[in-house]
C-alpha positions as CSV (number, residue, x, y, z in Angstrom):
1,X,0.0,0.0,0.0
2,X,1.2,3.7,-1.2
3,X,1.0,6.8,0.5
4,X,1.1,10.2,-1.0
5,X,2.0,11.8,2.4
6,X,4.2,10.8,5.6
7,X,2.0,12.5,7.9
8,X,-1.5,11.9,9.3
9,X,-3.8,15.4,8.8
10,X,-6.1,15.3,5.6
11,X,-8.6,13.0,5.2
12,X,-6.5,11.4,2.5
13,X,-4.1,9.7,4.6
14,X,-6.4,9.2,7.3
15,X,-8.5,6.9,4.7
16,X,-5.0,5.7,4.1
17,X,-4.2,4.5,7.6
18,X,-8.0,3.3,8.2
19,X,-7.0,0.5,5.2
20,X,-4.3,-0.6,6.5
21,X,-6.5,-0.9,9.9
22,X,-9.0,-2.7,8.5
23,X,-6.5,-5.7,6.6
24,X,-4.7,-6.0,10.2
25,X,-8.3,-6.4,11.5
26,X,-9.9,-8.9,8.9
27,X,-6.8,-10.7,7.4
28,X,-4.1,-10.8,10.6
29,X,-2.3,-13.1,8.9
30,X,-1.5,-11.2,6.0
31,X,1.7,-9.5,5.2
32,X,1.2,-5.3,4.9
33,X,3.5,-3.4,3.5
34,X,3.2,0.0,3.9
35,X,5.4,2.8,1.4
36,X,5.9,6.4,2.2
37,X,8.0,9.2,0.7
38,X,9.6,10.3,3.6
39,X,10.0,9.5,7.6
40,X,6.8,11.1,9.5
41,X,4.5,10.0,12.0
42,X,2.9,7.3,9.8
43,X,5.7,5.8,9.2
44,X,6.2,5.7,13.3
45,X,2.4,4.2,13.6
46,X,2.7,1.5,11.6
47,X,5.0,-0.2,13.7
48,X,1.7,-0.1,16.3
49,X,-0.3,-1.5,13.8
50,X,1.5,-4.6,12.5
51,X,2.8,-2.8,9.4
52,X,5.8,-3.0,7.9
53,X,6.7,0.5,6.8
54,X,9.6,1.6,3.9
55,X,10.1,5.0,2.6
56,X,10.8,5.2,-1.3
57,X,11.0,8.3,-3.6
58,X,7.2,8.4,-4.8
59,X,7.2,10.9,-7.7
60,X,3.9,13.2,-8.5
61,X,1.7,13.6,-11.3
62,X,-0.6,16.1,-10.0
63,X,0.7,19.3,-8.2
64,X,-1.8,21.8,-6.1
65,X,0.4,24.7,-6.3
66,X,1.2,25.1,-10.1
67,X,-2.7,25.9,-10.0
68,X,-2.0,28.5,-8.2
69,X,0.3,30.4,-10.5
70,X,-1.3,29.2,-13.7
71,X,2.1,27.5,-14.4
72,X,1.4,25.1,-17.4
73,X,4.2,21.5,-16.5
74,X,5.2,21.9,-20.5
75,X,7.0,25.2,-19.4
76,X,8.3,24.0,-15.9
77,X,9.5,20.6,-17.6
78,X,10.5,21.9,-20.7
79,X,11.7,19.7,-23.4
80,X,12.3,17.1,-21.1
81,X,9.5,13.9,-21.5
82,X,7.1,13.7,-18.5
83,X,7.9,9.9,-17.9
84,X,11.8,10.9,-16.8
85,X,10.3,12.7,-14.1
86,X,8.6,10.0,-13.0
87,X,11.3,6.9,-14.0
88,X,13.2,7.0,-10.8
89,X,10.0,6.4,-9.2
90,X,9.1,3.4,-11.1
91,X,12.4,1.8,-11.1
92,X,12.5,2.3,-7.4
93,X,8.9,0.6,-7.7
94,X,10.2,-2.3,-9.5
95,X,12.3,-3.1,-7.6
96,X,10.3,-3.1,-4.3
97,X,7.2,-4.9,-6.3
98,X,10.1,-7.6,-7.6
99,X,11.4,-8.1,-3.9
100,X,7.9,-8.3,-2.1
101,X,5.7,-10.4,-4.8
102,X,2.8,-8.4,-3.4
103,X,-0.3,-10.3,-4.4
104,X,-2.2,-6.8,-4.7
105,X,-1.0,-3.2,-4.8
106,X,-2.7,-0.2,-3.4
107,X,-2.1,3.5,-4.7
108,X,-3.7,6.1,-2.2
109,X,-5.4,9.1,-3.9
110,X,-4.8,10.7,-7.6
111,X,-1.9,11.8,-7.3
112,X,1.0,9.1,-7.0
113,X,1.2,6.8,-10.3
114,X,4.9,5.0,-10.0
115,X,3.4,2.2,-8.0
116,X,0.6,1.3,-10.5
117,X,2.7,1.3,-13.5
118,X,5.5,-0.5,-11.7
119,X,2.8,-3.5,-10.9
120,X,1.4,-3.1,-14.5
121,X,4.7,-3.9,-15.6
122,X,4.7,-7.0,-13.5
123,X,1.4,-8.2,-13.7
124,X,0.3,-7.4,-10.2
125,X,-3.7,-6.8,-9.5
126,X,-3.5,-2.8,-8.7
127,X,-6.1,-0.7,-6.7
128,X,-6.3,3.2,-6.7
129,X,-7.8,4.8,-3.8
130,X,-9.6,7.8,-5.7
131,X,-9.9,10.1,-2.7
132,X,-10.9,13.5,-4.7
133,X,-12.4,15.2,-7.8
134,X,-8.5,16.5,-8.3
135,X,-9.0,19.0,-10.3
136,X,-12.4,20.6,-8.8
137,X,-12.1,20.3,-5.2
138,X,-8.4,20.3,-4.9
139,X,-7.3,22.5,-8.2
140,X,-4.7,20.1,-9.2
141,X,-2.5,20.4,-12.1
142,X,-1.6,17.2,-13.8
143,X,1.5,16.4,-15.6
144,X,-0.4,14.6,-18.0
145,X,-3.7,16.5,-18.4
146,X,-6.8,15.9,-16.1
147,X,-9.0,14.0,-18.6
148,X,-6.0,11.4,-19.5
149,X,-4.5,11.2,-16.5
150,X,-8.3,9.5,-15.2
151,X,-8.0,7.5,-18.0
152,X,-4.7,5.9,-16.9
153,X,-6.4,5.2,-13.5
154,X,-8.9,3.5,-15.1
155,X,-5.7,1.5,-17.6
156,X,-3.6,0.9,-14.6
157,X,-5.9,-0.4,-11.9
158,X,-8.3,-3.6,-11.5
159,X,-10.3,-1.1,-9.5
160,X,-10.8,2.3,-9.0
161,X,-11.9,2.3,-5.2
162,X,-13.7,5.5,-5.1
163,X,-14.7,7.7,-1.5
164,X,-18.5,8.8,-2.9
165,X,-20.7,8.0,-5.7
166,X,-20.0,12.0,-6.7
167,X,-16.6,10.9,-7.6
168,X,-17.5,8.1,-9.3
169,X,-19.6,9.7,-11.7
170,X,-17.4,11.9,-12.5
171,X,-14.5,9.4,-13.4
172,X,-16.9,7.5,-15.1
173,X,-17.7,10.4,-17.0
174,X,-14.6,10.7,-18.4
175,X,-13.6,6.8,-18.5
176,X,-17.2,5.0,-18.4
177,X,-14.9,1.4,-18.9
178,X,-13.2,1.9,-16.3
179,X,-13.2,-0.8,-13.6
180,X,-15.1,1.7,-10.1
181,X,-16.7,0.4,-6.8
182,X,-18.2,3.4,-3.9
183,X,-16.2,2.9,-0.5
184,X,-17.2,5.5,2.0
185,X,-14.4,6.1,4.8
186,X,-15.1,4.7,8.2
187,X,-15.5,8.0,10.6
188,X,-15.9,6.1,14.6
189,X,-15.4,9.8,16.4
190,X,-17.3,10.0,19.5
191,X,-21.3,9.9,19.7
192,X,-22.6,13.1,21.4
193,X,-25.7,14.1,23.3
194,X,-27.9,17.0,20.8
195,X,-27.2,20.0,22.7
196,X,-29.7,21.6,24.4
197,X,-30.7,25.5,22.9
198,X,-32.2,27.8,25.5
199,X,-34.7,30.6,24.0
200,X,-32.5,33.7,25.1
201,X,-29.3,32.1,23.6
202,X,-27.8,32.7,20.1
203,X,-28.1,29.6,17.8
204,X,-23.5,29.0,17.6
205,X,-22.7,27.0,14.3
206,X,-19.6,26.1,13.3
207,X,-17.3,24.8,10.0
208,X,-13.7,23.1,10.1
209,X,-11.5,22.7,7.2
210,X,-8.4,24.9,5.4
211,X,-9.0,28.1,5.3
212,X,-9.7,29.2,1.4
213,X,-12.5,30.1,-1.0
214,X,-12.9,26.0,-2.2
215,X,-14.3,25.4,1.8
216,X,-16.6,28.2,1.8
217,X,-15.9,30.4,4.8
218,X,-16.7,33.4,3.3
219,X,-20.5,31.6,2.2
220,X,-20.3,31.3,6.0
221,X,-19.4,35.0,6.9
222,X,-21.7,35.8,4.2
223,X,-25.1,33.9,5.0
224,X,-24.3,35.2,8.9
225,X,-24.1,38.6,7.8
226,X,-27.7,38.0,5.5
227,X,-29.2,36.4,8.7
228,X,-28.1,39.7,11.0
229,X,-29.7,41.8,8.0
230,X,-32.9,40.0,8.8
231,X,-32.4,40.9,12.3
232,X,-31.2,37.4,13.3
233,X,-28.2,36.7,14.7
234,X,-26.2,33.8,14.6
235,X,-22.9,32.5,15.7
236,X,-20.0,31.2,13.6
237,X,-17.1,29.6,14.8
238,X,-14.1,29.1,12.0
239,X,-11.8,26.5,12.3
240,X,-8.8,25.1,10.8
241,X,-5.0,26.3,9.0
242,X,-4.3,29.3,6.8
243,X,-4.4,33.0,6.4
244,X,-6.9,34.7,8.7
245,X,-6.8,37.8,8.0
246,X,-9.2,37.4,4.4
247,X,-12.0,35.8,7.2
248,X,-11.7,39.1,9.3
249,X,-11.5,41.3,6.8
250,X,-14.8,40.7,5.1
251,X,-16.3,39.6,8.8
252,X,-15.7,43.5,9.9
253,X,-17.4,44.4,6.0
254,X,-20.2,43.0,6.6
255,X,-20.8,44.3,10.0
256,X,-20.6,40.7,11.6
257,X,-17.4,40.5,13.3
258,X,-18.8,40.2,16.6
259,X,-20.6,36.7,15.5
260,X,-17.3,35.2,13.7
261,X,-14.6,33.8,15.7
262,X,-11.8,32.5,13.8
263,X,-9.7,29.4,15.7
264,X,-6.2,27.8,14.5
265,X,-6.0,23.9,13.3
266,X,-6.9,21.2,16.2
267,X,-6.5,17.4,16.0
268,X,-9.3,17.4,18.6
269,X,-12.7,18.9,17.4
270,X,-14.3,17.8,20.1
271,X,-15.3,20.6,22.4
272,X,-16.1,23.0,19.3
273,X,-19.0,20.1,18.2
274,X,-20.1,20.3,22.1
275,X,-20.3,24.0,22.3
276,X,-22.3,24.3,19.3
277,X,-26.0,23.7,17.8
278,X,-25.5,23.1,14.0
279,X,-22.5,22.5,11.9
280,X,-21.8,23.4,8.5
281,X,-20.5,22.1,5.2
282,X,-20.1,24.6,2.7
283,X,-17.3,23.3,0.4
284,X,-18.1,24.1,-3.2
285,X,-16.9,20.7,-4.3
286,X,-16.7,18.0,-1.3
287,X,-15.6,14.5,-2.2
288,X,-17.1,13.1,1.1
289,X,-16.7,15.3,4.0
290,X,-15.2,13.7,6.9
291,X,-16.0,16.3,9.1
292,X,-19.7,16.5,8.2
293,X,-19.9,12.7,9.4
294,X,-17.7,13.9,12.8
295,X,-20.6,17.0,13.2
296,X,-24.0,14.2,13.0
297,X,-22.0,12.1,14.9
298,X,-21.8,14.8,18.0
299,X,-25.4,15.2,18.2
300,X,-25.4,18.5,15.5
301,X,-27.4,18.9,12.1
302,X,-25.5,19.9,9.4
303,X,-26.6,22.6,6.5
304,X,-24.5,21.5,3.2
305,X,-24.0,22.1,0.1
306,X,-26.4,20.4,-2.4
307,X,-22.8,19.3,-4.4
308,X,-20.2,16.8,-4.3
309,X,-20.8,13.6,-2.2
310,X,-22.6,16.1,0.8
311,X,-25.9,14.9,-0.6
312,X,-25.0,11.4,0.2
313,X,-24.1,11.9,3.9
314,X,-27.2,14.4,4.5
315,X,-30.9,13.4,3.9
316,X,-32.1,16.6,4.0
317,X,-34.9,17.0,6.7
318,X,-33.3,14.0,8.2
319,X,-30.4,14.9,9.4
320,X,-30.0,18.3,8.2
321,X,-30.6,20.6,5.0
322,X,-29.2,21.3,1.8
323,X,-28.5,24.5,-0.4
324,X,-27.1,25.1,-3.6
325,X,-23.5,25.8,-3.8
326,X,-22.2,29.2,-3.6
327,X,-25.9,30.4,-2.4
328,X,-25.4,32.6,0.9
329,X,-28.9,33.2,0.5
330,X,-30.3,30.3,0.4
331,X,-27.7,28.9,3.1
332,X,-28.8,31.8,5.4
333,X,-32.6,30.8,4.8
334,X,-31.9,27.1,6.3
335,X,-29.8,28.7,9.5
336,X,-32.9,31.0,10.1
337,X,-35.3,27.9,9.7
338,X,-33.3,25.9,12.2
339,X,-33.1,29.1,14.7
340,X,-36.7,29.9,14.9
341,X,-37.9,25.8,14.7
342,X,-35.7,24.2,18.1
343,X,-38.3,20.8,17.5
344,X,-37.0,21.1,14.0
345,X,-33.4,21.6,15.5
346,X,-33.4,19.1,17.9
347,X,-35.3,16.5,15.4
348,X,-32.5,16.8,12.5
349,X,-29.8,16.6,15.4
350,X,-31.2,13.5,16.6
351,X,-31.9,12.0,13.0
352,X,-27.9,13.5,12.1
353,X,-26.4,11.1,14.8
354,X,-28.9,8.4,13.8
355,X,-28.4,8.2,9.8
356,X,-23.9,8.4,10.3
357,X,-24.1,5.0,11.9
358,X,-23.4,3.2,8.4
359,X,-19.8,4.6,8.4
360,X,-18.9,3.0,11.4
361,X,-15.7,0.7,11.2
362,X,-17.1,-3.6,11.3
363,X,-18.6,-1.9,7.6
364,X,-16.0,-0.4,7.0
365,X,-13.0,-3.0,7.6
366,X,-15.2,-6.0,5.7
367,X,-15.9,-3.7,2.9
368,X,-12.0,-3.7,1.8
369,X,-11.0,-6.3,2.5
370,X,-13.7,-8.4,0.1
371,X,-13.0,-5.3,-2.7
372,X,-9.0,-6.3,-2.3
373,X,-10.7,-9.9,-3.0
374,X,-9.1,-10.4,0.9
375,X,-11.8,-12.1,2.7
């Protein structure tokens, strides 16, 4: 099994380390191997979980920053062919693949490919991960073009394993041969009580994630600020890693910054679930949403966005509602519908915690090991 990353912090590589849970779990007598590109904590876990670990140079095809800059790879790379970039990688792959006699190979997310080809090459059954949209949720650049380089997944791999049926489609809709199953992350966080709302007390809601425009903070700031206009007001707590000063900035525009408190990254979301009424998924483009499961599951109702795999996490009026993406408006509208209605609340926090229960782990940990053909 291949990581992108050496560290556990996105959901990525915590869907990463959940696998190699669930084979130690179903198939202890199994052999897992587990490849990094560098020395960080997950490499330290693994000896915890009965993992072999190795660190190898695992080359990428897509690249967030370039993005950024507009930087096309053809000027970056220059004359020199794509596949040199990466050769290191799969020779280094080879050789690992030629050692081990893996009987399957797993690539984690989009944007690693040494691995696959290497067990191409060799004839080894290959499974890829497909954590994200890549190019509309994360904004990746890919060495080889978004369109192909989903069509190489789907020529490299046995199996696209994909996180929501949202990303499936849209694989699909650029490869419909290729080879796709749905596997939804296992999320066990802790179950919380609803908390109660008292009538004199402001209605606090709250969204985690990386501060930037894909996550939707400033819908956030935004549908507050509408709600205030309306002469409601509602709390928003902020959390997660980035640049502030953006949040604040519009916050104090819109004449809100009393409601908006903006907190650094935790590993422990805990107490921000507890101390609030509703949570809040606002992403324009979510592949699942981790953090949407880790709200339901403390007792809170979430308002989402009507894109991405959101939908297939909240039943709207069942465990929460749904807007359209990019709609402070309408986003505004369900917060005011859940601070006037506290039955309404209290029902949809209640139905939240209920409906998450089919991402808990036993699912979870049979699931991959019968798509691995690992029963």
């Amino acid at each position: 099994m291949v990581s992108n990353v050496s560290s556990f912090g996105g959901g990525g590589v915590i869907c990463f380390r959940d696998a190699l849970l669930a084979l130690r779990e179903k198939r202890p007598d199994i052999d897992v191997v587990a490849v990094f590109p560098g020395k960080g904590d997950a490499v330290k876990a693994c000896a915890g979980y009965g993992v072999r670990a190795k660190t190898a140079w695992v080359p990428w095809w897509g690249f967030g920053k370039w993005s950024r800059f507009r930087i096309d790879p053809h000027v970056v790379i220059g004359w020199l062919p794509y596949n040199i970039v990466l050769l290191p990688g799969i020779v280094q792959a080879l050789a690992l693949l030629i050692r081990e006699r893996p009987t399957v190979v797993v690539t984690n997310t989009m944007t690693i490919p040494s691995h696959a080809i290497a067990a191409k090459i060799l004839g080894i059954p290959h499974y890829w991960m497909v954590d994200e949209f890549g190019r509309d949720d994360h904004g990746l650049w890919f060495l080889y073009g978004y369109a192909r380089t989903v069509r190489m997944i789907g020529r490299l791999s046995h199996t696209a394993i994909c996180i929501s049926q949202a990303v499936e489609e849209a694989v699909l809709g650029i490869d419909p041969t290729m080879n796709t199953v749905v596997f939804y992350p296992a999320v066990d966080t802790p179950l919380g009580t609803p908390p109660e709302r008292h009538p004199d007390e402001r209605m606090r809601t709250v969204l985690a994630g990386y501060l930037s425009h894909a996550k939707g903070q400033r819908l956030a700031i935004e549908a507050v600020a509408i709600a205030r206009q309306a002469g409601v007001d509602i709390e928003l707590s902020l959390i997660g890693t980035g640049n502030q000063q953006p949040f604040h900035a519009l916050a104090q525009r819109l004449g809100v910054e009393d409601l908006v408190t903006i907190h650094g990254p935790t590993r422990d979301l805990g107490p921000y679930w507890a101390a609030a009424h509703v949570g809040l998924m606002c992403s324009q483009s979510e592949a699942f949403g981790r953090v949407t499961v880790e709200a339901m599951r403390a007792g809170l109702p979430v308002c989402g966005t009507n894109s991405g795999g959101t939908p297939e996490i909240i039943q709207p009026y069942v465990a929460g509602l749904l807007s359209p993406a990019g709609d402070a408006h309408a986003l505004a509208a369900n917060l005011m519908k859940l601070e006037a209605d506290e039955d309404l609340r209290r029902r949809l926090a209640y139905g939240a915690a209920e409906s998450v229960r089919r991402f808990e782990r036993d699912r979870h940990d049979a699931e991959f090991a019968a798509i691995l053909g690992l029963r």
